[in-house]
C-alpha positions in Angstrom: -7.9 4.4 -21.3 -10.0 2.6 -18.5 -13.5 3.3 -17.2 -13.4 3.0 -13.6 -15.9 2.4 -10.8 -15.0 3.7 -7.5 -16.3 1.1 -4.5 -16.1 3.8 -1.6 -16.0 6.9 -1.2 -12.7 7.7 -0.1 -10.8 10.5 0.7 -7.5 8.7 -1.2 -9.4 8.6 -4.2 -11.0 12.2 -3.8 -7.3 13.8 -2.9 -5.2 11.1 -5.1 -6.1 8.6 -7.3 -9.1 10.3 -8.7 -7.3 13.5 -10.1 -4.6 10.8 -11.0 -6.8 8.8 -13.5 -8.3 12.3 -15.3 -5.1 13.3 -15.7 -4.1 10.1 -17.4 -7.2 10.0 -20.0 -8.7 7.5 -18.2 -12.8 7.7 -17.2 -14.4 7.5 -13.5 -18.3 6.4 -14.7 -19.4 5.9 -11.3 -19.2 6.1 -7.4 -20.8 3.3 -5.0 -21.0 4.6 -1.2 -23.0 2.5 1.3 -24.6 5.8 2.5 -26.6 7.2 -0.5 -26.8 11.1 0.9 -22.8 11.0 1.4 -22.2 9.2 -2.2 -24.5 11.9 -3.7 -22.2 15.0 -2.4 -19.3 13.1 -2.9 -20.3 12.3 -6.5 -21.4 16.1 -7.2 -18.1 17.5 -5.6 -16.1 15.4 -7.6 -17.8 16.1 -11.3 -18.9 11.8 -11.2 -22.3 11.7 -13.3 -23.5 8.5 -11.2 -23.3 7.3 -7.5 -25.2 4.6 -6.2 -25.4 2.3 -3.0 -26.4 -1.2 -5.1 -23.0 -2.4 -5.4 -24.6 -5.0 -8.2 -25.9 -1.9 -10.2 -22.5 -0.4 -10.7 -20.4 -4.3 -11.1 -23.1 -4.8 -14.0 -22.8 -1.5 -16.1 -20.9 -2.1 -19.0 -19.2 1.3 -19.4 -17.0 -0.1 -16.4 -13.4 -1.8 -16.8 -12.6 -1.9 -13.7 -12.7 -1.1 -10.1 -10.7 0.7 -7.7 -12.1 -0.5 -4.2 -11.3 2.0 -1.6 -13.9 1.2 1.0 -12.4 0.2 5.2 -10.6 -2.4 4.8 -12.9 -5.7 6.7 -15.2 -4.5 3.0 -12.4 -5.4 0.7 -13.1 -9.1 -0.1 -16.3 -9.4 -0.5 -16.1 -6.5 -2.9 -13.2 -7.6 -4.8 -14.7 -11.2 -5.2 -17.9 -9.5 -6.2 -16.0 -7.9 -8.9 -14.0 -10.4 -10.5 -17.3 -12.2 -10.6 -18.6 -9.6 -12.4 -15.7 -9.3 -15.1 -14.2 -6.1 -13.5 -10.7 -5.4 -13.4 -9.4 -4.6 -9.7 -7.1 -2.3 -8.1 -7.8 -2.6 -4.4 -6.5 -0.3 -1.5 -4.0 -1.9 0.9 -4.3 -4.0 3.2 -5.9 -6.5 0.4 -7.5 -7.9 3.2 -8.2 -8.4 6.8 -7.3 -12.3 7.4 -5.1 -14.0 5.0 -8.0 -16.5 4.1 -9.9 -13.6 2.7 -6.3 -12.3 1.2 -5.8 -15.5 -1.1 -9.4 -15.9 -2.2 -9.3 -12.7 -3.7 -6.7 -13.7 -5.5 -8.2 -16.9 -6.3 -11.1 -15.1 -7.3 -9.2 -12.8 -10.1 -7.4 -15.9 -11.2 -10.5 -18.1 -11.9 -12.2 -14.8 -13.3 -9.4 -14.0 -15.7 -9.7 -10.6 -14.5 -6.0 -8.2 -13.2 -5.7 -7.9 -9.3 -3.4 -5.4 -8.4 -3.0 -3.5 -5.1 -2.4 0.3 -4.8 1.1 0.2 -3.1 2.1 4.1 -4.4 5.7 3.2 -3.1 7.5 0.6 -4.9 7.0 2.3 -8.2 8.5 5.6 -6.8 11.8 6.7 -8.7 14.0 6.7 -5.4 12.6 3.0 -4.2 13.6 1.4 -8.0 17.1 3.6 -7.5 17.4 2.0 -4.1 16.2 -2.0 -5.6 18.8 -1.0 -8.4 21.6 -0.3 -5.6 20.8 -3.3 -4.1 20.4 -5.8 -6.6 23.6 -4.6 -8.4 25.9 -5.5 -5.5 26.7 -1.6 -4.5 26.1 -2.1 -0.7 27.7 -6.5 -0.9 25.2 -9.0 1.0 22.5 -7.1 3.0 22.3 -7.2 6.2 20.2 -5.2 7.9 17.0 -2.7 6.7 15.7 0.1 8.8 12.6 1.8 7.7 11.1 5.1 9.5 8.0 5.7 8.6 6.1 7.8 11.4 3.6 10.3 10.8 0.9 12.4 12.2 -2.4 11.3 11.0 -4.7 14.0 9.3 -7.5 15.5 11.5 -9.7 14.5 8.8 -8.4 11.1 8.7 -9.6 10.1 12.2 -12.0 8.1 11.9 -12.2 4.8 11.2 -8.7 3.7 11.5 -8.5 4.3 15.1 -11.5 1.9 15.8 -11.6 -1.3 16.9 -12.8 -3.0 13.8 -10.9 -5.2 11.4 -8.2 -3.6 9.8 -7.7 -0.3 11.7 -4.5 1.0 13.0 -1.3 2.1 12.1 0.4 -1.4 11.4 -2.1 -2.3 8.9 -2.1 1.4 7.6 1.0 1.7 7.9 3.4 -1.2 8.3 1.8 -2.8 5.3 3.2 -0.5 3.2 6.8 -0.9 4.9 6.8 -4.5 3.6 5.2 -3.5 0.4 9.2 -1.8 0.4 11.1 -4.1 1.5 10.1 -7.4 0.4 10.8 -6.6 -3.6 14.4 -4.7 -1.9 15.1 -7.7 -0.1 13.7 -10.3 -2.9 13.1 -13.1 -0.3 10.9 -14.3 2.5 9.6 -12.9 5.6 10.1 -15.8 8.3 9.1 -14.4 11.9 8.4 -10.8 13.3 8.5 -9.4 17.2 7.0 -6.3 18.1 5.8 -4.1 20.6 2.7 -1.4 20.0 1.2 1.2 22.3 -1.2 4.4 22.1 0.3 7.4 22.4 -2.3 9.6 20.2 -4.1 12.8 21.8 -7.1 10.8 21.0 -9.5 7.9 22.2 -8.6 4.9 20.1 -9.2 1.1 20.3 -6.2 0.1 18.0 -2.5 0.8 18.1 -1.3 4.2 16.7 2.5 3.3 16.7 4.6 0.6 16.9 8.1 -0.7 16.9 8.9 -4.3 14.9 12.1 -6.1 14.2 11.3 -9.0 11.3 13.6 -11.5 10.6 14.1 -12.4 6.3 15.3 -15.7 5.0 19.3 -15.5 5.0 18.8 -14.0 8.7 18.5 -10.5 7.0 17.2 -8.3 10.0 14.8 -5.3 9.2 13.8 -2.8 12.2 10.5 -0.9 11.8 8.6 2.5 13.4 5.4 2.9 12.1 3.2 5.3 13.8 -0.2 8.3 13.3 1.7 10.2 16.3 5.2 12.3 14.7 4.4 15.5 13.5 7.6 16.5 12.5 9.6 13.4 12.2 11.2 12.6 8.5 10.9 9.4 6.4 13.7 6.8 6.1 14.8 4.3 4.5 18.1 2.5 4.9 19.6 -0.7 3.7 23.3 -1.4 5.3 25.5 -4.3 3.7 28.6 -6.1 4.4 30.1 -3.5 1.5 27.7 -0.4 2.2 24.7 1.3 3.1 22.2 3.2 1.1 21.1 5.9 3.2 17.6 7.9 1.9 15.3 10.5 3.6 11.9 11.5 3.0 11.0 8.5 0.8 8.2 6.8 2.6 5.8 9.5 1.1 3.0 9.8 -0.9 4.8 12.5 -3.1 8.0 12.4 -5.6 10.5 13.6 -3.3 13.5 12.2 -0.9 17.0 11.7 -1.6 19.0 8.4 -1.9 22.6 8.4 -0.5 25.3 5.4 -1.4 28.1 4.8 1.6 30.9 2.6 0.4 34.9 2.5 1.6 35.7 5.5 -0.9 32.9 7.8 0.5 29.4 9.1 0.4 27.4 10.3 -3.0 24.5 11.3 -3.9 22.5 9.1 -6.2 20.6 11.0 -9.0 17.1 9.8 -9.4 15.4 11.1 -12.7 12.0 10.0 -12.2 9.9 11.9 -10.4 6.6 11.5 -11.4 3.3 11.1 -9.4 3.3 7.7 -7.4 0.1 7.1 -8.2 0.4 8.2 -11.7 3.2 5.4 -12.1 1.2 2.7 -10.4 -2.4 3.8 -11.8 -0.4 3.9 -15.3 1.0 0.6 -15.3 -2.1 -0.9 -14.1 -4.2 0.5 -17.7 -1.0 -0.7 -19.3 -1.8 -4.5 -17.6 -5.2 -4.4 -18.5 -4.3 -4.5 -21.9 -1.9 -7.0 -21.8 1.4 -4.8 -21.9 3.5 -5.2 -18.9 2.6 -5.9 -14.6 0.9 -3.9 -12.2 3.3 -2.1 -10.1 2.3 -4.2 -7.3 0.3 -7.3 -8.1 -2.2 -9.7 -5.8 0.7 -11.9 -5.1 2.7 -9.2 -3.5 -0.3 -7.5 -1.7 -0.7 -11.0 -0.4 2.8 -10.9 0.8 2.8 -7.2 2.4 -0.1 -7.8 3.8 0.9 -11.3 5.8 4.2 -9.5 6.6 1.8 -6.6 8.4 -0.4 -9.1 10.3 2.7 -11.3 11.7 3.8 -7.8 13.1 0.3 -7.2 14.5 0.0 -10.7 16.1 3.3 -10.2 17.8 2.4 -7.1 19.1 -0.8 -8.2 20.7 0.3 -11.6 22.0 3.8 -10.5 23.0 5.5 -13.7 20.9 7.1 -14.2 17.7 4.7 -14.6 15.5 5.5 -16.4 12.3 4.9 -15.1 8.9 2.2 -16.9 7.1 
């Protein structure tokens, strides 16, 4: 069991990860929300006994493990460092931060602190994405050489806020495309070199940042992977495929926040259908193996290291797309 602090008042933890940790055993203690009349509703609508807007009141309760820091993302370093100096526990929302400066000292902050950083990446843990790393990894498909994600979507009326600002950390490639790398990196199990890409707005909106985008990054090994990322495609489907000098892995409707899609394996005798048991809740699977860390019995589904690597993987893509170069993955 883990007592949690929420930093933010989030509609991911309200819709997801909040539900997620009561249904696991685990505690939420208390809500911090930089606008005290918003933090109290919020609190009351979601049965939390405390809120409060002193972050230092909630990091020094002692009925707190740990943290799950769900604020906009230019908040999330100062936060996390805040925490680990605290002794808390962290599970921060992607992007781990807005400049990778900020991205490693959080790290560095956990590290000297002796405290977990992980960062809530729901896909990676999904049953179809460790089917797909299993493919992979086992030689099904030969050498890769080529990944093509799809993940376009319409972004919820409610969700319209923030993210299509101009402030640090808004728009769909660091919403978005972040969590494309979160993918593909652990798939691909080797580096990100360089990344072109090309971003517009195309939203029925007023926005400062980009809303979709088009990338194409290059891996070591010269392992090519083409991404669409965008808040504009209300009926478009997920996808995820990984094509080989043997095969090609072919799955829909897996860049989700739910337990569903199907994984497809194309070889020289054919196409099947790969069974994936697991279905459980993504965030149930990473939220459970983060409790499990905490007390010393296995990783986080996604660890600080790896956020550190979605996220540089994300802001190569957005420097490209904004300086019309290659940009170089940090």
């Amino acid at each position: 069991m883990v007592r949690w602090g929420l930093i933010g008042a989030s509609d991911i933890a309200e819709t997801r990860v909040v539900p997620t940790m009561r249904s696991l055993g685990h505690e939420v203690v208390s809500v911090f929300s930089t606008m005290p009349e918003y933090g109290a509703a919020y609190a009351a609508r979601n049965a939390i006994d405390l809120h409060t807007s002193d972050l230092n009141a909630l990091l020094s309760r002692d009925d707190i493990d740990a943290v799950y820091i769900s604020s906009t993302n230019a908040a999330h370093a100062s936060q996390a460092r805040a925490a680990a100096a605290a002794g808390k526990h962290v599970l921060c929302e992607k992007p781990l931060a807005t400049s990778l400066k900020d991205a490693y000292a959080i790290v560095d902050a956990c590290e000297h602190a002796g405290v977990l950083l992980a960062v809530n990446h729901h896909l990676p843990g999904a049953g179809t994405h460790r089917a797909i790393r299993e493919l992979v990894r086992g030689g099904a498909i030969g050498r890769p050489l080529w990944v093509s994600v799809r993940h376009a979507v319409l972004l919820p009326e409610r969700l319209r806020t923030w993210r299509l600002s101009g402030e640090p950390g808004a728009g769909c490639i660091l919403d978005i495309t972040v969590h494309d790398a979160s993918v593909v990196n652990p798939l691909l199990g080797r580096r990100a070199i360089e990344a072109m890409a090309m971003s517009v707005r195309q939203g029925p909106w007023t926005t400062e940042s980009e809303d979709a985008v088009a990338a194409v990054i290059r891996y070591e090994g010269n392992v090519l992977v083409q991404t669409h990322d965008s808040f504009t495609s209300a009926f478009t489907p997920t996808r995820l495929e990984v094509h080989g000098d043997q095969g090609s892995i072919e799955a829909t409707n897996v860049m989700t926040q739910d337990p569903v899609g199907d994984v497809y394996l194309r070889t020289s005798t054919g196409l099947r259908e790969i069974r994936v048991d697991d279905r459980r809740d993504l965030y149930e699977i990473a939220l459970g193996a983060f409790a499990c860390a905490v007390h010393l019995e296995g990783d986080p589904t996604v660890s600080g290291g790896d956020g550190v690597k979605a996220y540089a993987v994300a802001q190569a893509v957005l420097d490209s797309s904004r300086s019309g170069h290659v940009a170089a993955v940090q």
